[in-house]
N, C-alpha and C positions, 0 to 999 in steps of 0.2 A: 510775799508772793509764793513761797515757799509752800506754807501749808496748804493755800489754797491747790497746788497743784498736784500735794499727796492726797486732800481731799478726793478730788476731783479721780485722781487714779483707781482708788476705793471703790469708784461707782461701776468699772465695768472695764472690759479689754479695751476702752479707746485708745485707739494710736497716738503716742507721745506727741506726733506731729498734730494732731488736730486739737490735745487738748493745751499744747504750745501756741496754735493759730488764736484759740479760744483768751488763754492767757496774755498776750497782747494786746487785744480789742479790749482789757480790763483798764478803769481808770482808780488810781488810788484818792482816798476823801477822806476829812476826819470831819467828824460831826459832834461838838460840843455837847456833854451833860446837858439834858432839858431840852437839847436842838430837836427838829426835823428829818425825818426822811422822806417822808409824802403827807402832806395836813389832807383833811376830808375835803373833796369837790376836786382835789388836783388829779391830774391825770399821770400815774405813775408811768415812767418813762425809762427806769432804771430797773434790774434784779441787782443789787447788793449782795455781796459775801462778806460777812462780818468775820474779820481778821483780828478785830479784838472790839468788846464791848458788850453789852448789852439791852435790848429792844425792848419795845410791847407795842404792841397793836388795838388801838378800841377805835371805839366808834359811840358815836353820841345816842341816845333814846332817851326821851322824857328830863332833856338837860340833866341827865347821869351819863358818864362815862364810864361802856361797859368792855371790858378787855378781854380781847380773843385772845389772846395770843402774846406767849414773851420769847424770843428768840435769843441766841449768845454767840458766843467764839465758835466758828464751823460752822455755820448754818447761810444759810441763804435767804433774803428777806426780800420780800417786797409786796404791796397789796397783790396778791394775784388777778382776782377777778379785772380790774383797771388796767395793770400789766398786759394781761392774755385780749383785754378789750379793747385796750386801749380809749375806754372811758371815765369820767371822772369815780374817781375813789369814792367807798364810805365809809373808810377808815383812814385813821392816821396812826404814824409809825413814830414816837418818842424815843430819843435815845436816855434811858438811865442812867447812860454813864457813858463817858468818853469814847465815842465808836471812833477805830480805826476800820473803813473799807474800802472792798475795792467793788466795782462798778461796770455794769457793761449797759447801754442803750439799749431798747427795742432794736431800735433799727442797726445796729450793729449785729446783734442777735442775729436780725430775721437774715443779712447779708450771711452771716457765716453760715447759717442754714442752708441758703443757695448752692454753695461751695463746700461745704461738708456734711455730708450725711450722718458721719458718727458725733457732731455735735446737737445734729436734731435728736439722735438715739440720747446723748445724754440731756439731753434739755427733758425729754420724756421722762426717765427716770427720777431725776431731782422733783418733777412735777407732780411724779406718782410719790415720792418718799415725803412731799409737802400734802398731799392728799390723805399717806396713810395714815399722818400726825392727823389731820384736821378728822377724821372718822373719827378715831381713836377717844380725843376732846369730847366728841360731838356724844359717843357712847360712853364715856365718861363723868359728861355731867349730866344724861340722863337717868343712866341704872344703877347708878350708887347713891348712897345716902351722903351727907354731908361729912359727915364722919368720915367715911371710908373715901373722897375724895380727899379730904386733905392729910388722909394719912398717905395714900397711893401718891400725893404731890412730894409729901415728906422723903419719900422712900424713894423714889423715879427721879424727882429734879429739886435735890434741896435746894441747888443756887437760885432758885425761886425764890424760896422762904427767907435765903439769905441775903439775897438781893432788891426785892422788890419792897413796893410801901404796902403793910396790912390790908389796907381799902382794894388798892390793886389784886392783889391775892382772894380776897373774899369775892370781889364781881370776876375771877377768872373761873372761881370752882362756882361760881353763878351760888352766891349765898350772901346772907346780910351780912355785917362787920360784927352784930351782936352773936349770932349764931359761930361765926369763925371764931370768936374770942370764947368762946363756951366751950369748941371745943378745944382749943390750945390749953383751957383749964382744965379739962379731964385729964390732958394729957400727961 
């Protein structure tokens, strides 16, 4: 509970007290290697902080599963669009490996909003710092060449490379598994 609330301090002047209020409405969860956090159609109901573990996020197209997204220790997870809509997901969230987190509901959420101001300010911030990642992604796998994203993956997030299965990594830098292996050979 600890990190989450040096985390949390990082993000801005909130008052001890609000992000204390925030941290009790927190439920702790461990989620088994291979387990769930939201399958596709569900309607995610949770934002997670991952206190130890690591994620990925895809979604299905042409019976391929394509991976947005891999998350770790200190980060905050959950489908956003579903979260924020409160409509079914089109993504699911695997654990790779043994997640310890902790948990807060929508509607726990939306109450503390009611009641404190400064946790709606950091709810906005975590939302912008999950938006600037997903730009970032988005202008990542369009204007670099194959090559240069997965040296910029190498360099920026080895616990990527380190962690995740080949296949995952090739549909994350949006490339074949034959074009990723080519170029792990130059390298």
């Amino acid at each position: 509970m600890e990190t989450i609330l040096n985390i949390l301090q990082k993000f801005s002047n909130i008052p001890q007290e609000s992000l204390e209020r925030f941290v009790r409405k927190l439920q702790e969860t461990n989620i088994p290697k291979g387990g769930f956090l939201i399958r596709e159609g569900e309607i995610c109901d949770r934002l997670s902080f991952i206190q130890k573990g690591f994620v990925r996020s895809y979604y299905f197209k042409d019976n391929k599963d394509i991976t947005i997204s891999f998350s770790m220790q200190g980060e905050f997870i959950a489908s956003m669009a579903s979260f924020i809509s409160q409509k079914p997901s089109y993504e699911t969230i695997e654990a790779l490996e043994h997640c310890h987190l902790y948990q807060i509901s929508y509607q726990d959420l939306m109450d503390l909003f009611e009641k404190d101001s400064h946790l709606e300010h950091l709810y906005r911030l975590i939302l912008e710092q999950y938006y600037v990642a997903l730009e970032e992604h988005l202008i990542f796998s369009k204007f670099k060449t194959a090559k240069e994203r997965y040296l910029e993956l190498m360099e920026n997030q080895p616990h990527i490379i380190q962690k995740a299965a080949v296949g995952q990594i090739a549909s994350y830098l949006d490339m074949s598994l034959e074009t990723l292996s080519r170029i792990r050979a130059s390298i």
